[in-house]
N, CA, C and O atoms as CSV, one atom per row, in Angstrom:
chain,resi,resn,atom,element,x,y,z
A,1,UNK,N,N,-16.956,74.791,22.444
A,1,UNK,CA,C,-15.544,74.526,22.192
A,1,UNK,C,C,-15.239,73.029,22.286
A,1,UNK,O,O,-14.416,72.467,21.563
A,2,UNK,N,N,-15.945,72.449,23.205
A,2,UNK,CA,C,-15.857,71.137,23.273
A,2,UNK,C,C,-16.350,70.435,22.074
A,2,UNK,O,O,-15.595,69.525,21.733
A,3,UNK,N,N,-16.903,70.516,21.682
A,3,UNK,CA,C,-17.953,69.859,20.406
A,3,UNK,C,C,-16.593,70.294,19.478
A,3,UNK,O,O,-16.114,69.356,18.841
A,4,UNK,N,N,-16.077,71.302,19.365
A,4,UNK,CA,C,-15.203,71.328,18.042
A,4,UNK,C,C,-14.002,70.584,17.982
A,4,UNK,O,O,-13.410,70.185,16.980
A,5,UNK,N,N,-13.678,70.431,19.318
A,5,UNK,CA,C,-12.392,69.381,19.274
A,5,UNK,C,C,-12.846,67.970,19.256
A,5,UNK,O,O,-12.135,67.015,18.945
A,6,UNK,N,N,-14.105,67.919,19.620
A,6,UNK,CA,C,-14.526,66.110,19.289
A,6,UNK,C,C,-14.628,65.863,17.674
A,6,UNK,O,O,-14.508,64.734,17.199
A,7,UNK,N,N,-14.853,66.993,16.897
A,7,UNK,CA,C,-15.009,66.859,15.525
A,7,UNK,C,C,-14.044,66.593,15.205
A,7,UNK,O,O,-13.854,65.628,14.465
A,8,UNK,N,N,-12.844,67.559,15.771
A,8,UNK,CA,C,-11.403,67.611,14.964
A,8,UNK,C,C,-10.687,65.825,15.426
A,8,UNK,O,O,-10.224,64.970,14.672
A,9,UNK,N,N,-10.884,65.803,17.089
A,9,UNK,CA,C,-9.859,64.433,17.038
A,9,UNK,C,C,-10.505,63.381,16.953
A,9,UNK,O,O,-9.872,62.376,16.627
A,10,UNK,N,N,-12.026,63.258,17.226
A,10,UNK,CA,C,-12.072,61.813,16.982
A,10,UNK,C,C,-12.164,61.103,15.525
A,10,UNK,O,O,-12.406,61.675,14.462
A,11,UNK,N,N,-11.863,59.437,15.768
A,11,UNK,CA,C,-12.431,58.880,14.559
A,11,UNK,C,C,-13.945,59.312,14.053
A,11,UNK,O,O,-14.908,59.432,14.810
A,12,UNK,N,N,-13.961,59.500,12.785
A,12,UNK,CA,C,-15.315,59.741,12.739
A,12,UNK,C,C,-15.086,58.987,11.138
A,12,UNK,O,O,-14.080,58.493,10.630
A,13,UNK,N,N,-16.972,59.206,10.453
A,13,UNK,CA,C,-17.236,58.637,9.095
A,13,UNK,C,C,-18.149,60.099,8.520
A,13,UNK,O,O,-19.087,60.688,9.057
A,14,UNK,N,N,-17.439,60.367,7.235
A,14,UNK,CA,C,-18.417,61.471,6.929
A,14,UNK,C,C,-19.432,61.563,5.802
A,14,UNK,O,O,-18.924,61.025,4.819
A,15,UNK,N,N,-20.167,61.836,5.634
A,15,UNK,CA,C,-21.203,61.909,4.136
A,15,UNK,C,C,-22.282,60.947,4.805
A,15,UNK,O,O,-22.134,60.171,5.749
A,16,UNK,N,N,-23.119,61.153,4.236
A,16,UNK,CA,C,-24.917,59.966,4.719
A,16,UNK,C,C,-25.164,58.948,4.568
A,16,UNK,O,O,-25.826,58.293,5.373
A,17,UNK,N,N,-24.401,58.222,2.774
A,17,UNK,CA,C,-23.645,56.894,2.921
A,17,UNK,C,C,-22.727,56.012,4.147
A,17,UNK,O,O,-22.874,54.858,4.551
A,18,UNK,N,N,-22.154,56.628,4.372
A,18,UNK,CA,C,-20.993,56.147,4.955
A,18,UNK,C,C,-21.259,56.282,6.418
A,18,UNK,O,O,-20.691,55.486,7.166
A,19,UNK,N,N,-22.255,57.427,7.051
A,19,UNK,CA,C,-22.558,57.188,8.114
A,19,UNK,C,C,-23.729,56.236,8.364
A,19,UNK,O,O,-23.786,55.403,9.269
A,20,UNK,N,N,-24.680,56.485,7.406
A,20,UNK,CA,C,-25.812,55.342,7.715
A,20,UNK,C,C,-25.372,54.041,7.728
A,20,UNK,O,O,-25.820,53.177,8.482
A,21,UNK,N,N,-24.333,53.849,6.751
A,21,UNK,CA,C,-23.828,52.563,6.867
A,21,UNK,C,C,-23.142,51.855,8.244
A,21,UNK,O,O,-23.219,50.720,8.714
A,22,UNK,N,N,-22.500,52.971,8.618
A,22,UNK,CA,C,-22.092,52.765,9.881
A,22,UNK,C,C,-22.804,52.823,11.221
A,22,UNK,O,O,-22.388,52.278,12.243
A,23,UNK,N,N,-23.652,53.367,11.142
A,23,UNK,CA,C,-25.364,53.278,12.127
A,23,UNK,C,C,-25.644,52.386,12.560
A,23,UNK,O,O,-25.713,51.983,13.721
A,24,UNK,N,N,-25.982,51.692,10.945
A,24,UNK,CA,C,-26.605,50.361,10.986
A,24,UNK,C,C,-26.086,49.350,12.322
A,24,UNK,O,O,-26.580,48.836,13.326
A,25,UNK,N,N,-24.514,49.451,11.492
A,25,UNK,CA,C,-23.897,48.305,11.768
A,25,UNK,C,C,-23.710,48.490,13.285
A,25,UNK,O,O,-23.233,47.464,13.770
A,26,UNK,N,N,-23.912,49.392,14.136
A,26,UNK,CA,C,-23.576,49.895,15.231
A,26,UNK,C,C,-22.286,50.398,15.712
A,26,UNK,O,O,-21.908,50.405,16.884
A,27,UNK,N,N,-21.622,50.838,14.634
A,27,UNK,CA,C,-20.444,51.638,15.090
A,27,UNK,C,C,-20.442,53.054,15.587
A,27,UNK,O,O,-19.408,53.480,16.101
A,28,UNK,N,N,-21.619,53.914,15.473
A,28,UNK,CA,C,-21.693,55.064,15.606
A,28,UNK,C,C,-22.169,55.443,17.164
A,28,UNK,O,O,-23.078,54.860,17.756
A,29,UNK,N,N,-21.245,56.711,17.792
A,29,UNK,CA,C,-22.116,56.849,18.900
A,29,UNK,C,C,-22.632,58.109,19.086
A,29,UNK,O,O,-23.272,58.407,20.095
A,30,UNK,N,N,-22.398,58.877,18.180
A,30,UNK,CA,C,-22.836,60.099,18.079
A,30,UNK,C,C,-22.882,60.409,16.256
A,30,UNK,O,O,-22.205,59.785,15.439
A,31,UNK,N,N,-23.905,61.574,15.920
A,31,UNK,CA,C,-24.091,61.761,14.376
A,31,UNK,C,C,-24.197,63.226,15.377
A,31,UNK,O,O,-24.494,63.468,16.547
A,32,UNK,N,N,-23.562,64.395,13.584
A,32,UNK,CA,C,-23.951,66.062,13.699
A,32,UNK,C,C,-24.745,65.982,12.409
A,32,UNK,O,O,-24.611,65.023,11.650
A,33,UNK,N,N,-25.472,66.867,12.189
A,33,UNK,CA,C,-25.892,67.047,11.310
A,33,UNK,C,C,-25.654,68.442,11.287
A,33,UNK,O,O,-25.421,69.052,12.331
A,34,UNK,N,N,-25.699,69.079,10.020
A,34,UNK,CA,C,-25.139,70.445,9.688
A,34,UNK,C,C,-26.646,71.274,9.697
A,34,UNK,O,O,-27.723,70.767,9.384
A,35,UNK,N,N,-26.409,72.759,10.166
A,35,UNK,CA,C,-27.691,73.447,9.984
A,35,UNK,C,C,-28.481,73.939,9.178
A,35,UNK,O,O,-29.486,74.617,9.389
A,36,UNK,N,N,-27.768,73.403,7.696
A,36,UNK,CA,C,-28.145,73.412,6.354
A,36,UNK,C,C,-28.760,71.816,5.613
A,36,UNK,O,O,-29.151,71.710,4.450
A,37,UNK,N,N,-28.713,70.786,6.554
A,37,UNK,CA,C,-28.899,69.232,6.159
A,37,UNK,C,C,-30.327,69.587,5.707
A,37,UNK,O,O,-31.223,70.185,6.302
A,38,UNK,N,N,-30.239,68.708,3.736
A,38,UNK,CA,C,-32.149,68.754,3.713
A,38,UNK,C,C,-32.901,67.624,4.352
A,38,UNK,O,O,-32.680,66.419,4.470
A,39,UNK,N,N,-33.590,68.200,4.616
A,39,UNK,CA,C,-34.936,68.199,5.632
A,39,UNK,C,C,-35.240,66.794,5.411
A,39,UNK,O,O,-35.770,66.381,6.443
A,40,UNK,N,N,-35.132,65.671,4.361
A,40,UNK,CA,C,-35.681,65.020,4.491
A,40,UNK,C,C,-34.560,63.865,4.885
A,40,UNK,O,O,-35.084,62.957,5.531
A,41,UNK,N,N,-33.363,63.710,4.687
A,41,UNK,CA,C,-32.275,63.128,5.209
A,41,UNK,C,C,-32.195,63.727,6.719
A,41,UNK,O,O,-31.724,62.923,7.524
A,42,UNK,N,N,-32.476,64.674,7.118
A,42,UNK,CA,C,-32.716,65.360,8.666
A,42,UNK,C,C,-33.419,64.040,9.469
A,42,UNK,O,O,-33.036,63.210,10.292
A,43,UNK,N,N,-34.592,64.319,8.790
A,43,UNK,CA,C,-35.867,63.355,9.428
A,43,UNK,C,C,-35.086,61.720,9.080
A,43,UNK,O,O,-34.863,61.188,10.168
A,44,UNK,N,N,-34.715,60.986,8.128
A,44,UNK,CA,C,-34.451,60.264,8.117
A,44,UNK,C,C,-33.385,59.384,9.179
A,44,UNK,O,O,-33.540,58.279,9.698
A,45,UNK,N,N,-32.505,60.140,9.244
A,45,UNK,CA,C,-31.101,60.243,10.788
A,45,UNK,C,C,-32.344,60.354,11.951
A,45,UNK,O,O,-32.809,59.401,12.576
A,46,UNK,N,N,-32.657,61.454,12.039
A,46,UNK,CA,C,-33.402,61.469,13.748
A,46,UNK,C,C,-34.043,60.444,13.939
A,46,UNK,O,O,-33.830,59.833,14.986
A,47,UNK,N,N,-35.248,59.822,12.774
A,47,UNK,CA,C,-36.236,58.769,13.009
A,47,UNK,C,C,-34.938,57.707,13.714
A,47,UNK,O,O,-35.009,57.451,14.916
A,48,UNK,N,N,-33.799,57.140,12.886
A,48,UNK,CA,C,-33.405,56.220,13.052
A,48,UNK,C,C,-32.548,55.915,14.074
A,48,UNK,O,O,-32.696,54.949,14.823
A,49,UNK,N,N,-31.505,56.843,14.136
A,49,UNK,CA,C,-30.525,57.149,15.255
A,49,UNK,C,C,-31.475,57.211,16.927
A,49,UNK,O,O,-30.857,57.003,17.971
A,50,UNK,N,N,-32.742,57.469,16.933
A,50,UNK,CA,C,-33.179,57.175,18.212
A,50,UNK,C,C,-33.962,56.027,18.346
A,50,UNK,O,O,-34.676,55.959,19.347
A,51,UNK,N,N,-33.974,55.018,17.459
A,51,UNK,CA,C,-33.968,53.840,17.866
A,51,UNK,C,C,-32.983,52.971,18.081
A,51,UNK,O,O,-32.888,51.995,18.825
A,52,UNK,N,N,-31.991,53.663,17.026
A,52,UNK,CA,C,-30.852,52.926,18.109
A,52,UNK,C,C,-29.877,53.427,19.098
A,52,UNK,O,O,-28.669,53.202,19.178
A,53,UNK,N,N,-30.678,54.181,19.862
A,53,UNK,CA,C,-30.109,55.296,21.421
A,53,UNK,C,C,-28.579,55.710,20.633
A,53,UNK,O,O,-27.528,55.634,21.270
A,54,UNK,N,N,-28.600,56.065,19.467
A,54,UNK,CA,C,-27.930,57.197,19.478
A,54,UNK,C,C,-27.831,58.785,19.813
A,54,UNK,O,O,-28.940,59.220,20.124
A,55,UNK,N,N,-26.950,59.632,19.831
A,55,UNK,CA,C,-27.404,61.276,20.171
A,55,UNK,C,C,-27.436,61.383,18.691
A,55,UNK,O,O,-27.220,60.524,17.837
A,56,UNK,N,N,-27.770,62.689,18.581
A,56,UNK,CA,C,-27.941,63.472,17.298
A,56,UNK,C,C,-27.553,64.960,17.983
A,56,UNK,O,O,-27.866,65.445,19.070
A,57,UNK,N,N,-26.826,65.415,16.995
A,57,UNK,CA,C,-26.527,66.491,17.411
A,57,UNK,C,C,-26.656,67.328,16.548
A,57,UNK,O,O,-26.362,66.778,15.487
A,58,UNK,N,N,-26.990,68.587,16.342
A,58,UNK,CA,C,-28.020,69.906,15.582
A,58,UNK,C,C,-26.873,70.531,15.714
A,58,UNK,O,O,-26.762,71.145,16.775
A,59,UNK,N,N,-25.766,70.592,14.813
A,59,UNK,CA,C,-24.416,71.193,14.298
A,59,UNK,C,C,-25.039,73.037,14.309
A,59,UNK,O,O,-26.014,73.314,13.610
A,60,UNK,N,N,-24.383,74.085,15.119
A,60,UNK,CA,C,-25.297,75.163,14.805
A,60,UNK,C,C,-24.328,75.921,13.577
A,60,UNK,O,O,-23.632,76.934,13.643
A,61,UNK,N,N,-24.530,75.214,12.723
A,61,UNK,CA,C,-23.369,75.941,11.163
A,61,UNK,C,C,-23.908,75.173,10.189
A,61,UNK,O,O,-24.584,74.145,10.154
A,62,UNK,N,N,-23.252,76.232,9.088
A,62,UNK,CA,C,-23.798,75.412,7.604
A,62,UNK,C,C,-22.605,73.840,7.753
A,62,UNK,O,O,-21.997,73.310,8.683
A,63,UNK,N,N,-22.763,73.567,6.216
A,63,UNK,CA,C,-22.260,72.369,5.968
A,63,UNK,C,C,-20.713,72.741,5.834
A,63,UNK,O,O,-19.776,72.050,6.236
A,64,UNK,N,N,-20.637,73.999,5.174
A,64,UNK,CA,C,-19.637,74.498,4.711
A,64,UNK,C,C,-18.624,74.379,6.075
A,64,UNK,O,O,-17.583,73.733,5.959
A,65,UNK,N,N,-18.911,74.922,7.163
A,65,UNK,CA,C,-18.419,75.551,8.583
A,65,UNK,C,C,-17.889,74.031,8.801
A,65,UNK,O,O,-16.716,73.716,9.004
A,66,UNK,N,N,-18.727,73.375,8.735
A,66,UNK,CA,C,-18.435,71.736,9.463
A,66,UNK,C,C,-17.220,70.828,8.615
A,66,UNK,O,O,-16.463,69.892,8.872
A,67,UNK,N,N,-17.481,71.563,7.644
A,67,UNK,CA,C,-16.154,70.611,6.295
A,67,UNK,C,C,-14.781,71.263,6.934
A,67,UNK,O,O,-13.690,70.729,7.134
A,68,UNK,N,N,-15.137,72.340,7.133
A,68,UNK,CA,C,-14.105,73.441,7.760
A,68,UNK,C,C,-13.136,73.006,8.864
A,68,UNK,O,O,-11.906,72.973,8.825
A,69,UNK,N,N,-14.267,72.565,10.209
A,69,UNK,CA,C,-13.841,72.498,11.075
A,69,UNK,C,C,-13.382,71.241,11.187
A,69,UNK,O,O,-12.969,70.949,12.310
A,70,UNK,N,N,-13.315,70.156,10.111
A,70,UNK,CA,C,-13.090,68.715,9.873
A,70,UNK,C,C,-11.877,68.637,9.252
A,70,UNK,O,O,-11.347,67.539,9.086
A,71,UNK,N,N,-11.127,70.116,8.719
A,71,UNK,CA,C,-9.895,69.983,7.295
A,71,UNK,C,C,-10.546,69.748,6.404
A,71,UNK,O,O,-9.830,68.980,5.761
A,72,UNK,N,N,-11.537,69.876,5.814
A,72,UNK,CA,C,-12.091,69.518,4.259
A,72,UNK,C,C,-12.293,70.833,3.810
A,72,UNK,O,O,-12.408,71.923,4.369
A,73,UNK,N,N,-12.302,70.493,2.820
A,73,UNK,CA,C,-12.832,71.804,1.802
A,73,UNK,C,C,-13.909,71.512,1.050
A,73,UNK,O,O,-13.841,71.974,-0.089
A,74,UNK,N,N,-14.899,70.887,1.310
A,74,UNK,CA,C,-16.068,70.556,0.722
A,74,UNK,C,C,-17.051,70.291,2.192
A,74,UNK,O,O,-16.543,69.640,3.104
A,75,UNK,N,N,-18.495,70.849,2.344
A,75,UNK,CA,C,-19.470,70.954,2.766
A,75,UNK,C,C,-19.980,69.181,3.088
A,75,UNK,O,O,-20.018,68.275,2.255
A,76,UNK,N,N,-20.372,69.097,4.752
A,76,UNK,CA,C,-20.256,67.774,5.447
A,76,UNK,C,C,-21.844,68.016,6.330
A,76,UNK,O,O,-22.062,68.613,7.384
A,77,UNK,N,N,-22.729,67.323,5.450
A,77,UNK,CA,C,-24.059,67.796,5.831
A,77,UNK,C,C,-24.058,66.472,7.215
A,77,UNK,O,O,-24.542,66.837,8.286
A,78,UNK,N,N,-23.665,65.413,7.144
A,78,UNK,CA,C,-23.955,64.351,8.211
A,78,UNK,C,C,-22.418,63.983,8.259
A,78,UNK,O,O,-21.723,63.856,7.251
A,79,UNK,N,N,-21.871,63.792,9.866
A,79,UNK,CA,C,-20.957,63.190,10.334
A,79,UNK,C,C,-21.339,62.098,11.574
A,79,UNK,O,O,-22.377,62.168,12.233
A,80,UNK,N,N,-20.617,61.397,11.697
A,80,UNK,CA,C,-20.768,60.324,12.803
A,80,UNK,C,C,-19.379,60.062,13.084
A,80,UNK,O,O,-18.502,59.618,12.344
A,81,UNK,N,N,-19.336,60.497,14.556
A,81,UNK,CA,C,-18.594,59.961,15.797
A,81,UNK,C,C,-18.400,58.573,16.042
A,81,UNK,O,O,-19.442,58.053,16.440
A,82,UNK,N,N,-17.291,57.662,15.933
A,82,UNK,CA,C,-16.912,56.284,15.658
A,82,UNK,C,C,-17.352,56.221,17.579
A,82,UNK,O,O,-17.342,57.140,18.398
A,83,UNK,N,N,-17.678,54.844,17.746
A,83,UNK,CA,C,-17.782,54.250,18.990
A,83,UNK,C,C,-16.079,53.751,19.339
A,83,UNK,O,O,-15.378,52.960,18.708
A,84,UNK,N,N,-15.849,54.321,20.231
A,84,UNK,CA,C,-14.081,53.853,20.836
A,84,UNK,C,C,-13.310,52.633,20.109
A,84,UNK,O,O,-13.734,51.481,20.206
A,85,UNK,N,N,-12.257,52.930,19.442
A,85,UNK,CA,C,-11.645,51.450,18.719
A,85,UNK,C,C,-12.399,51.038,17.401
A,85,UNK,O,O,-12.333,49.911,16.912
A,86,UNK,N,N,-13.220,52.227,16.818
A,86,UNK,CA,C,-13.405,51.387,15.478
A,86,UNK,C,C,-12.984,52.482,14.711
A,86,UNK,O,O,-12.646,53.579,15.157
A,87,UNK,N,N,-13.034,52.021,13.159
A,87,UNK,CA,C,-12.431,52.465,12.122
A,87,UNK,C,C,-13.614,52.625,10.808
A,87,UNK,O,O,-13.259,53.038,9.704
């Protein structure tokens, strides 16, 4: 239950663009990935996000569930959790 209200209120960045981009740059302090993410963007987030001591978190729902629980109506295979005060 907790995990679903961090989806709903925090800032976050959604799609694999937009979060990797934000990775990089170190804005991210948490990424979900959906339980439908392909496998090779999977591996790509985990390799990277634990070098830079981010969490990763193993969303237990499709993509669909996660667009859901975000207000979207379109399927959200990678999200990232903004670090406090960014945009």
């Amino acid at each position: 239950m907790e995990e679903i209200e961090e989806l709903k209120r925090s800032n976050k960045v959604i799609g694999a663009r937009e979060v990797w981009k934000a990775l990089l740059s170190g804005k991210v302090r948490k990424i979900y990935l959906s339980k439908n993410c392909p496998e090779m963007l999977r591996k790509k987030f985990e390799d990277v996000a634990q070098s830079f001591k981010v969490k990763l978190v193993n969303f237990d729902g499709s993509n669909y569930e996660l667009g859901v629980i975000c207000g979207r109506k379109h399927g959200i295979s990678v999200l990232g959790i903004l670090k406090n005060g960014e945009d």
